[in-house]
TORKOL-4160 file (C-alpha; in steps of 0.2 Angstrom, whole numbers, padded with zeros to 4 digits, m for minus):
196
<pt num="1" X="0603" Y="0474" Z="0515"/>
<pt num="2" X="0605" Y="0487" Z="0503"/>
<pt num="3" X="0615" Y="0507" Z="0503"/>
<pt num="4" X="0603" Y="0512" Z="0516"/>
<pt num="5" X="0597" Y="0503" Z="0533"/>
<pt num="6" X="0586" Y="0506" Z="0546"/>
<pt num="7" X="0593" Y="0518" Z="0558"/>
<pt num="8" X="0594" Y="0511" Z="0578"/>
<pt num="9" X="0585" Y="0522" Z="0589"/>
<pt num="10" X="0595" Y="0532" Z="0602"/>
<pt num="11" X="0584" Y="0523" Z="0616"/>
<pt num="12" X="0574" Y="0507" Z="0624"/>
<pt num="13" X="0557" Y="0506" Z="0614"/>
<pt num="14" X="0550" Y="0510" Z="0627"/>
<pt num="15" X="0558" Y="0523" Z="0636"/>
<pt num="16" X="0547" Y="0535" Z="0626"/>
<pt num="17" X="0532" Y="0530" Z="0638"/>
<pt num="18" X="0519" Y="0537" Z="0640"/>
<pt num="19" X="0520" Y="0548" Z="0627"/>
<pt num="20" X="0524" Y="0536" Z="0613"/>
<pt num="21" X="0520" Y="0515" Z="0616"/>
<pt num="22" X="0532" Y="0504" Z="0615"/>
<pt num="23" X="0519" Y="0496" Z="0604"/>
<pt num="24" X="0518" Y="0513" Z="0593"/>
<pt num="25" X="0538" Y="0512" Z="0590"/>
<pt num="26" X="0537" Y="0496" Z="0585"/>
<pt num="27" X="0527" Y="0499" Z="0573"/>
<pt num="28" X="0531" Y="0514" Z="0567"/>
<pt num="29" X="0551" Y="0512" Z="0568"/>
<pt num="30" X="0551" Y="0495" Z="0565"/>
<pt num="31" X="0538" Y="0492" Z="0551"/>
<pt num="32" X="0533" Y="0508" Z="0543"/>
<pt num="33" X="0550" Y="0517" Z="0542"/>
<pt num="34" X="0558" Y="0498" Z="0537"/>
<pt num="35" X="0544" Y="0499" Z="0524"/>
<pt num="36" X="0554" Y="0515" Z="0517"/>
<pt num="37" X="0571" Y="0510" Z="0516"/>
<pt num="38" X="0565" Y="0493" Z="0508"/>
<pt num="39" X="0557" Y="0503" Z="0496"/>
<pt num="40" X="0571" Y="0517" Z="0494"/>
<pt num="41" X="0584" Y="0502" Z="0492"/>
<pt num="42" X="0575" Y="0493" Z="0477"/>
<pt num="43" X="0571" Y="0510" Z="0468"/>
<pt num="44" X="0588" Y="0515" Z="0466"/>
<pt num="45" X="0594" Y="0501" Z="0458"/>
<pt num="46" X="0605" Y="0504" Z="0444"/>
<pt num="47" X="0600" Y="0522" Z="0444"/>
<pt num="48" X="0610" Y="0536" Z="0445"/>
<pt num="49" X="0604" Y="0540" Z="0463"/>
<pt num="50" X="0613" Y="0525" Z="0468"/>
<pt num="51" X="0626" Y="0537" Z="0471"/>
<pt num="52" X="0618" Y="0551" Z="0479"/>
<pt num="53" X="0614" Y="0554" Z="0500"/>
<pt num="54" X="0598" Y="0554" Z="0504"/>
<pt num="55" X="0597" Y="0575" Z="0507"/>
<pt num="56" X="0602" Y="0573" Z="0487"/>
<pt num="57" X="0588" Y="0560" Z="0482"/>
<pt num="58" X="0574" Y="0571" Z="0490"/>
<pt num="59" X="0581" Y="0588" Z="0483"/>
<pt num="60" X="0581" Y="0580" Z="0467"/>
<pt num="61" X="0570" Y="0564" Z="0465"/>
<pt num="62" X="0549" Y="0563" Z="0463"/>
<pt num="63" X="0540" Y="0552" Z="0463"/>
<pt num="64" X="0538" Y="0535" Z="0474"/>
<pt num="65" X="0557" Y="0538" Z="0476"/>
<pt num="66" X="0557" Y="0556" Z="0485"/>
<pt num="67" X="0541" Y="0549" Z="0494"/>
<pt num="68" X="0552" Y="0534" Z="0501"/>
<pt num="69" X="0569" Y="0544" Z="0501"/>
<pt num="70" X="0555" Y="0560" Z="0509"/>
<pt num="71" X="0551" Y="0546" Z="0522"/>
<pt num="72" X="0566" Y="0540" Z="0530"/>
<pt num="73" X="0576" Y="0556" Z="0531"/>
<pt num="74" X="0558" Y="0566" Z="0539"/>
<pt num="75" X="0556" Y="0549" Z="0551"/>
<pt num="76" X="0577" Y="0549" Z="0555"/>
<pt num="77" X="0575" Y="0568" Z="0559"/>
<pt num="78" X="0561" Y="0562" Z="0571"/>
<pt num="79" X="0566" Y="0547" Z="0579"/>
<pt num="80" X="0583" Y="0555" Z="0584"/>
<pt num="81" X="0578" Y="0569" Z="0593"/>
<pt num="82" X="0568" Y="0562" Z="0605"/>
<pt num="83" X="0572" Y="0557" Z="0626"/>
<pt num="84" X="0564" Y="0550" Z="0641"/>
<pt num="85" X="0549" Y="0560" Z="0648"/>
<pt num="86" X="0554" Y="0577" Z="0656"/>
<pt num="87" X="0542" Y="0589" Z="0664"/>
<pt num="88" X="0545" Y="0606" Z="0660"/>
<pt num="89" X="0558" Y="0602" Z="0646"/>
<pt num="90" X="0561" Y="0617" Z="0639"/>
<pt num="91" X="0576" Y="0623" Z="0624"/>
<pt num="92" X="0590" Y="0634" Z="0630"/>
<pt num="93" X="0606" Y="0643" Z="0627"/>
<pt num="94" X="0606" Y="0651" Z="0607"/>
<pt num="95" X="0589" Y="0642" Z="0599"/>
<pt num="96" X="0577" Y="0648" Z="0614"/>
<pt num="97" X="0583" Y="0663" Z="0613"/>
<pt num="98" X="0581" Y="0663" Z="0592"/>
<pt num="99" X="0564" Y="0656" Z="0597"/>
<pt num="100" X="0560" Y="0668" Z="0611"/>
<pt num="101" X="0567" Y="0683" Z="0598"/>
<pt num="102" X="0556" Y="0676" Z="0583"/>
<pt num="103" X="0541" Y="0670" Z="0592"/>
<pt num="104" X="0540" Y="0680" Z="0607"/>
<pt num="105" X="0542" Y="0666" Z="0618"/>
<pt num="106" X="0544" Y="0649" Z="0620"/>
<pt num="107" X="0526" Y="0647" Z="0624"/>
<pt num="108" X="0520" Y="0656" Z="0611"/>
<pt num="109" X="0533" Y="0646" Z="0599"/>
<pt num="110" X="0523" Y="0627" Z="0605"/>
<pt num="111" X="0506" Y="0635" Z="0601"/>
<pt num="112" X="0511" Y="0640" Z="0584"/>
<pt num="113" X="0520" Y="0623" Z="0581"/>
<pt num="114" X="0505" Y="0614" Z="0589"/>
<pt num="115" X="0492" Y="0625" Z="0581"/>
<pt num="116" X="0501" Y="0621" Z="0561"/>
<pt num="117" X="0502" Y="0602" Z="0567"/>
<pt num="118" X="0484" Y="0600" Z="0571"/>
<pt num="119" X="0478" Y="0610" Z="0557"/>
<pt num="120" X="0488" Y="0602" Z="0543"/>
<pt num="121" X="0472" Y="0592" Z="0532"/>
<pt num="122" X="0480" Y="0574" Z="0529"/>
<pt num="123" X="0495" Y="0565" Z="0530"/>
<pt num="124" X="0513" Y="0574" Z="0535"/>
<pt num="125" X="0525" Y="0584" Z="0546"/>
<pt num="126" X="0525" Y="0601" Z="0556"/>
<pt num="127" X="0544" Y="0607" Z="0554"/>
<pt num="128" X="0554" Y="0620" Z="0563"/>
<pt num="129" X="0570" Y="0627" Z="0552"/>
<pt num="130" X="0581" Y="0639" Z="0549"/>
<pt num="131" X="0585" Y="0650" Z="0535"/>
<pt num="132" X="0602" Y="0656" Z="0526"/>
<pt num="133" X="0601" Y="0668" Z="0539"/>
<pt num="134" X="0595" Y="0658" Z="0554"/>
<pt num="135" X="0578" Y="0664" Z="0554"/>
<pt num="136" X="0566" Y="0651" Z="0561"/>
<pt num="137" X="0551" Y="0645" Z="0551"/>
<pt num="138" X="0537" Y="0634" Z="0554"/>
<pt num="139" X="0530" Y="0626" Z="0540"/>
<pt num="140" X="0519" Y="0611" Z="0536"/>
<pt num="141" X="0524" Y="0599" Z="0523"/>
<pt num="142" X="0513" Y="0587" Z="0516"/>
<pt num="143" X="0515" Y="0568" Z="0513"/>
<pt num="144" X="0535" Y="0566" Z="0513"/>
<pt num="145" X="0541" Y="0583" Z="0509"/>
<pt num="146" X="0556" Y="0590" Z="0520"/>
<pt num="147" X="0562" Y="0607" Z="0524"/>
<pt num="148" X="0579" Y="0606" Z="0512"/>
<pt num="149" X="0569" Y="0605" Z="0497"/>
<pt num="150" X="0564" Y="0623" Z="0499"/>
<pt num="151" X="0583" Y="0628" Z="0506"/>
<pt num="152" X="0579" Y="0627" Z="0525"/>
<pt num="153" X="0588" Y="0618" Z="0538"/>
<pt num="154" X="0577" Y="0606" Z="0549"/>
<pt num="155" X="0577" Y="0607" Z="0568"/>
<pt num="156" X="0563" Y="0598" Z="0576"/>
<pt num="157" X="0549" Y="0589" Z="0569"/>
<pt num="158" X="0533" Y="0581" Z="0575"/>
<pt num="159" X="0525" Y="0568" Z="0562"/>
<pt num="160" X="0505" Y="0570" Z="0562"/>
<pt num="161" X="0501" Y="0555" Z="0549"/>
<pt num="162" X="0490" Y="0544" Z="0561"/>
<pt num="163" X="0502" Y="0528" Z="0562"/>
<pt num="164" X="0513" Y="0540" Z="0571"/>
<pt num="165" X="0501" Y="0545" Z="0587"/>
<pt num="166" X="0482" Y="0532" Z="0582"/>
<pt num="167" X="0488" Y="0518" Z="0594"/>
<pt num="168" X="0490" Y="0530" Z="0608"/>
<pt num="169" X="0478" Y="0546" Z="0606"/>
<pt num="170" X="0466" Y="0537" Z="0589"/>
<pt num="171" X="0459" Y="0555" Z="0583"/>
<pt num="172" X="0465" Y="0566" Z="0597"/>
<pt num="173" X="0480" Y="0575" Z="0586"/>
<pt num="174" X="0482" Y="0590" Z="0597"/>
<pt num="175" X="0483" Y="0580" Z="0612"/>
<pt num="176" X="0496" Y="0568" Z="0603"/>
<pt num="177" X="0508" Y="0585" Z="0599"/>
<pt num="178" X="0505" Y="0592" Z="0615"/>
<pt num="179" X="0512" Y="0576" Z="0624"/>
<pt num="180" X="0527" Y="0577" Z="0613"/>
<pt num="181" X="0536" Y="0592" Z="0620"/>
<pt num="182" X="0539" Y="0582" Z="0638"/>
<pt num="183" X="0553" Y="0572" Z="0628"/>
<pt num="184" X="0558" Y="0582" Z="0615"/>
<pt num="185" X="0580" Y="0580" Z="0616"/>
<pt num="186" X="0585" Y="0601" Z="0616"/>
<pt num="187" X="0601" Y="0595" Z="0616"/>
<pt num="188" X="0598" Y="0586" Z="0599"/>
<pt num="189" X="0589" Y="0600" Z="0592"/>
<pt num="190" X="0598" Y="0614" Z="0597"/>
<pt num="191" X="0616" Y="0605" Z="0588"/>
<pt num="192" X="0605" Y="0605" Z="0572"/>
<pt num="193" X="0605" Y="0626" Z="0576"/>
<pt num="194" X="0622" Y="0626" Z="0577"/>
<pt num="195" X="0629" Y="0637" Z="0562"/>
<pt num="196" X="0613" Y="0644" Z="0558"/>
């Protein structure tokens, strides 16, 4: 045990299916992401970011310990906003219509998110934010880097290193972050939108 614990998902580990294993989530929740919170726990050991939340430690920390700190807030921001399969799961009320207003539609907005995942060169994250302002963004952030380091807030993420989808889909990344949308939780996502 240490300052920071594996977080317990939402859901079953496999109420994700077909989209995501049961065998995928058990890896990737259950070894990978302890991996990081192992790692995190040791690092800050009598260090002054013993004291700090993790939005703090990756603002501030480099290193292995924004890459471990990077890792568990990006895969918390993940695993939380996810359901059970459902067709034509769309956002509504105030974030699809920011997305509609800032991408034209929310068609267009999964194109653009699933273009800037499947083109991002090695290991990371496609992020949708807001600004100050509420402005969405899409942006790609390598390795463990998060929206907050550059002031934005995160929405909804889709991981693209290949732990995340290579039990499933191997090299097929577009297919992986197309299948992603049928259980993304709007509910989850658009509360993060709250206040924007």
């Amino acid at each position: 045990m240490g300052k920071f614990e594996l977080i317990t998902l939402p859901y079953a580990a496999n109420a994700l299916e077909p989209v995501i294993s049961e065998k995928t989530i058990g890896f990737h929740h259950g070894k990978h992401l302890q991996g990081y919170v192992n790692n995190l726990n040791a690092a800050i050991e009598g260090t002054p970011f013993a004291d700090k939340d993790l939005v703090e430690i990756v603002k501030t920390a480099t290193g292995g310990m924004l890459n471990n700190a990077g890792q568990i807030l990006n895969h918390n921001l993940y695993f939380q906003q996810f359901r059970s399969p459902l067709a034509d799961n769309k956002s509504t009320g105030e974030l699809a219509d920011a997305i509609d207003a800032q991408f034209g539609s929310f068609e267009e907005f999964q194109k653009a998110f699933v273009q800037s995942g499947a083109t991002l060169f090695g290991s990371g994250w496609v992020w949708l934010s807001a600004d100050a302002d509420g402005k969405l963004v899409i942006t790609q952030e390598t390795n463990a880097a998060n929206p907050v380091q550059k002031g934005l807030r995160p929405l909804l993420t889709f991981d693209v290193w290949e732990h995340a989808y290579y039990l499933d889909y191997q090299n097929r990344r577009p297919d992986h972050l197309n299948a992603l949308w049928q259980i993304v939780d709007w509910d989850v996502v658009a509360g993060r939108y709250v206040g924007c």
